[in-house]
C-alpha positions as CSV (number, residue, x, y, z in Angstrom):
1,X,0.0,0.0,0.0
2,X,0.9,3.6,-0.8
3,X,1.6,5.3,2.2
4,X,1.4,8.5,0.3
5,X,-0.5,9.9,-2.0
6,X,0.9,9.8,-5.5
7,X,1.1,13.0,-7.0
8,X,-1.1,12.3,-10.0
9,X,-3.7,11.2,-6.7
10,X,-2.6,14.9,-5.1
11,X,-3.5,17.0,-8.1
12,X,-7.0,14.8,-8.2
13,X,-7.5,16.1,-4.4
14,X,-6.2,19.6,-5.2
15,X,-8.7,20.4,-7.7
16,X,-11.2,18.1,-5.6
17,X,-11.0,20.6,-2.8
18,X,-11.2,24.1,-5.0
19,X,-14.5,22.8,-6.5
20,X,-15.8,22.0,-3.0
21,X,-15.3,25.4,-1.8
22,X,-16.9,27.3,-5.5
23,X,-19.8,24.9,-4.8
24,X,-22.9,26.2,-3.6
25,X,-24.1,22.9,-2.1
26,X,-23.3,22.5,1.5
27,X,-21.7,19.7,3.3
28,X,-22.6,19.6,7.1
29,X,-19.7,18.1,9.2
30,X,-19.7,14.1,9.8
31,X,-21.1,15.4,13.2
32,X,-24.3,16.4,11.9
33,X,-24.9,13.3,10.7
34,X,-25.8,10.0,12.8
35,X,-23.8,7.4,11.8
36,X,-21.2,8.8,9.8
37,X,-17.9,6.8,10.4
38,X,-14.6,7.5,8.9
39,X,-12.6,5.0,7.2
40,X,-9.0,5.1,7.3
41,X,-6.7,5.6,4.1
42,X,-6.3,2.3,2.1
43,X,-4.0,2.0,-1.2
44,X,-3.2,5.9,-1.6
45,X,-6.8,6.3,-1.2
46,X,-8.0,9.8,1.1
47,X,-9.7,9.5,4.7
48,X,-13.6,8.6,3.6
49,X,-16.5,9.6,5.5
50,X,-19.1,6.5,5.2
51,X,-22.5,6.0,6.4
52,X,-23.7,2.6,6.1
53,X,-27.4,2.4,6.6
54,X,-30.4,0.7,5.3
55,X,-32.9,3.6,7.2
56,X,-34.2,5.8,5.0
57,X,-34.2,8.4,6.9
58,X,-30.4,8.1,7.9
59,X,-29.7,8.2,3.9
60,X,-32.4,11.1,3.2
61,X,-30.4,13.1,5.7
62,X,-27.1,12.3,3.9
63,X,-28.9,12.8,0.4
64,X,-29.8,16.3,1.4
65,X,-26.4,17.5,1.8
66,X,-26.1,16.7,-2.2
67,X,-28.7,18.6,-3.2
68,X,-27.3,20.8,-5.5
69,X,-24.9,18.2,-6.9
70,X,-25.1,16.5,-10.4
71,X,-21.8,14.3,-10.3
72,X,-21.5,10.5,-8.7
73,X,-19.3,7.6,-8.3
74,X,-21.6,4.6,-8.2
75,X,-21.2,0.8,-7.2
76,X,-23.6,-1.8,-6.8
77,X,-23.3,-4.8,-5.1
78,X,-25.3,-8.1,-5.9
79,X,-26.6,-10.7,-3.8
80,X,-24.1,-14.4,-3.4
81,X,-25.1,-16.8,-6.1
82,X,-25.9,-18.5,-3.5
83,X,-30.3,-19.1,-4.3
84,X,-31.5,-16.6,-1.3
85,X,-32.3,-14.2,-4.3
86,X,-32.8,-15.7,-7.8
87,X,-31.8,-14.7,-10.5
88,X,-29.2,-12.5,-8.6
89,X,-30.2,-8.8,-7.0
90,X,-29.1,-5.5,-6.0
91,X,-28.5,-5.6,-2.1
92,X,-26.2,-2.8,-2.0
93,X,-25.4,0.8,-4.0
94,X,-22.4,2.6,-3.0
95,X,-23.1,6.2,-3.6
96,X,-19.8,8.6,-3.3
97,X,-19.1,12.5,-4.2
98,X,-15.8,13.7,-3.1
99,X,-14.5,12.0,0.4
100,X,-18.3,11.0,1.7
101,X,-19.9,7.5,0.9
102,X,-23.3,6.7,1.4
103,X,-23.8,2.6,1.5
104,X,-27.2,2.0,1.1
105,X,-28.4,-1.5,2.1
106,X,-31.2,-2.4,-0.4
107,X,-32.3,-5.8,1.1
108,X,-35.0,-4.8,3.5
109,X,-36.5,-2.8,0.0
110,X,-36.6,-6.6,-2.1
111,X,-40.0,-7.4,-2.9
112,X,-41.5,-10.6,-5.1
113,X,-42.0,-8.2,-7.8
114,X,-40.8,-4.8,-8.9
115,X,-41.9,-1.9,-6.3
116,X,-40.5,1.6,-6.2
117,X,-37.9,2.8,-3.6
118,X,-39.3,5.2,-0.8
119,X,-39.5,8.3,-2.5
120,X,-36.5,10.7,-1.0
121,X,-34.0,7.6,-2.6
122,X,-36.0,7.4,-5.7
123,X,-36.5,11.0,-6.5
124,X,-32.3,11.1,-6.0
125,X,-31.5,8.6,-8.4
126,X,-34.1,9.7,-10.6
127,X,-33.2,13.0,-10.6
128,X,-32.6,14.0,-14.6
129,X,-29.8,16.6,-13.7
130,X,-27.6,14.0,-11.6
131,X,-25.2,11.9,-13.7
132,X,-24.0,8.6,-12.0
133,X,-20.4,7.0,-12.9
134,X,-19.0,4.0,-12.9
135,X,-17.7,0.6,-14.2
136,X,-20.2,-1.8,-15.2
137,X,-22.9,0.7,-14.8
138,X,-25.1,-0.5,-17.9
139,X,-26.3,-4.2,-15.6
140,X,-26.7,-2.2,-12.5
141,X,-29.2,0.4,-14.0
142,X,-31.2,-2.2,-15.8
143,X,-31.5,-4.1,-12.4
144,X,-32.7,-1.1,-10.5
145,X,-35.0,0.0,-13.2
146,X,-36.1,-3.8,-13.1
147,X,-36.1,-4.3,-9.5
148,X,-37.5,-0.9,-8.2
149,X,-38.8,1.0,-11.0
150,X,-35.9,3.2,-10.7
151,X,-34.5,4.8,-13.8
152,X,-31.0,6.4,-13.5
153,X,-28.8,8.6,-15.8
154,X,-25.0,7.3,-15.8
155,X,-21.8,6.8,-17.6
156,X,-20.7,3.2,-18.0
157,X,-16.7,3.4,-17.7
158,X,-16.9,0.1,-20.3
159,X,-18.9,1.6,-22.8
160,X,-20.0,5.3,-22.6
161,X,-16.4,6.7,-21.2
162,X,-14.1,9.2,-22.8
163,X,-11.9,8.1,-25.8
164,X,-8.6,9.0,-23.6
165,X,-9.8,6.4,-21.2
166,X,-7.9,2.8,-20.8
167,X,-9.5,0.4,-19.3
168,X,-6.8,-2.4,-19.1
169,X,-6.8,-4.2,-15.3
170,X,-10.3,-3.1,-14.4
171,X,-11.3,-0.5,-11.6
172,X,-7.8,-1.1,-9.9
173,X,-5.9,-1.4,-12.7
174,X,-7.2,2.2,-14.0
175,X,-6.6,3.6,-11.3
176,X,-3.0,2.8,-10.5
177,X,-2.3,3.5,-14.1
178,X,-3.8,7.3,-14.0
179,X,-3.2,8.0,-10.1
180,X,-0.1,6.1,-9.5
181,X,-0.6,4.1,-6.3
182,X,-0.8,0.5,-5.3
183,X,-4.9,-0.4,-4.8
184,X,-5.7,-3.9,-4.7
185,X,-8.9,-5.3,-5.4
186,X,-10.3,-7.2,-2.0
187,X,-11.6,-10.7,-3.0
188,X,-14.7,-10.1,-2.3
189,X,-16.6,-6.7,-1.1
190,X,-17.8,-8.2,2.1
191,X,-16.5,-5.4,4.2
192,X,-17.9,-1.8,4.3
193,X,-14.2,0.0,4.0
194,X,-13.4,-2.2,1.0
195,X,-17.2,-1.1,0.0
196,X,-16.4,2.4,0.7
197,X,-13.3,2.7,-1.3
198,X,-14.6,1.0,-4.6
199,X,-17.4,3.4,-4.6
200,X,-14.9,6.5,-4.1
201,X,-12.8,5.0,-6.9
202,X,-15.9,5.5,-9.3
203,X,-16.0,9.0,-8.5
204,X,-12.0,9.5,-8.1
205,X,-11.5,8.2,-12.1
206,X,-14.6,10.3,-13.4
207,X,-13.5,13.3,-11.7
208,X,-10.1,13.0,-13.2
209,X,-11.3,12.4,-16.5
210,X,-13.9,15.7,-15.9
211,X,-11.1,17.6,-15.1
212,X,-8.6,16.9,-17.5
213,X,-11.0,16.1,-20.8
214,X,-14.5,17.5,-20.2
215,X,-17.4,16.0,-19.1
């Protein structure tokens, strides 16, 4: 692991921080907000500010705070292939902007049949202004507009990415090629840090490729 960041990573966090501060949405402190956690640095990655929560009002709160963004890293997470859930299901989205990750547990939400989410999640992800990235993107939005009647806008790293972009070694692989650390995919995404960082590495490579080549 990189035990510092790398400077292509430092520039990332640089401009990170400057459009923070010229934003107009405001981000209460992880105080304000019951159960926030932080999760330690892992691979070169910053300090991440998680709430993992399956209460909707917990994640409305959170939710809130991005009002006036447009711009998200997003991960989801699909049940074992175990037969619990068959064919296989989103149980988890990873939700990240900046250094704050909202993990929100889907399972209590799975129904027999398609229902929509409660309304302050749905009118999120729904939300026609909001742009979600990530890789594999295209299978999780057909699941959630499948599974919950939820219909998202998003960038599929694998398909709809910038002409610049590489994608050799996957998630990981892209971003030790463009940020210059050491991550390391976990074998599985069992744990909420590991859960944390993959979504903030959605966000971390579309940010980078915002920056430097246009949205």
């Amino acid at each position: 692991a990189a035990a510092t960041a790398a400077p292509a990573m430092l520039r990332l966090l640089a401009c990170s921080a400057l459009l923070l501060a010229a934003s107009a949405t405001r981000v209460a402190p992880a105080s304000a907000l019951a159960g926030l956690r932080h999760v330690a640095p892992a691979d070169g990655a910053p300090k991440l500010e998680v709430l993992r929560t399956s209460d909707v009002g917990e994640a409305a709160a959170l939710l809130a705070q991005w009002s006036g963004a447009r711009d998200f890293g997003l991960f989801a997470k699909f049940a074992p292939d175990d037969g619990a859930f068959a064919p296989r299901r989103v149980v988890l989205l990873g939700i990240c902007r900046y250094t704050r990750v909202l993990l929100l547990d889907l399972r209590p939400f799975l129904k027999a049949s398609p229902e929509p989410l409660p309304r302050q999640i749905a009118e999120f992800l729904e939300d026609k202004r909001r742009t979600f990235y990530g890789m594999g993107l295209q299978k999780a939005a057909a699941h959630l507009a499948f599974e919950f009647d939820a219909v998202i806008r998003c960038v599929d790293f694998r398909v709809r990415a910038w002409p610049q972009l590489s994608l050799g070694g996957g998630l990981y692989g892209m971003a030790n090629r463009y940020f210059e650390t050491s991550f390391e995919r976990p074998p599985t995404l069992a744990k909420p840090s590991g859960q944390a960082v993959h979504a903030w590495l959605q966000w971390a490579l579309a940010s980078y490729f915002m920056m430097f080549y246009g949205p």
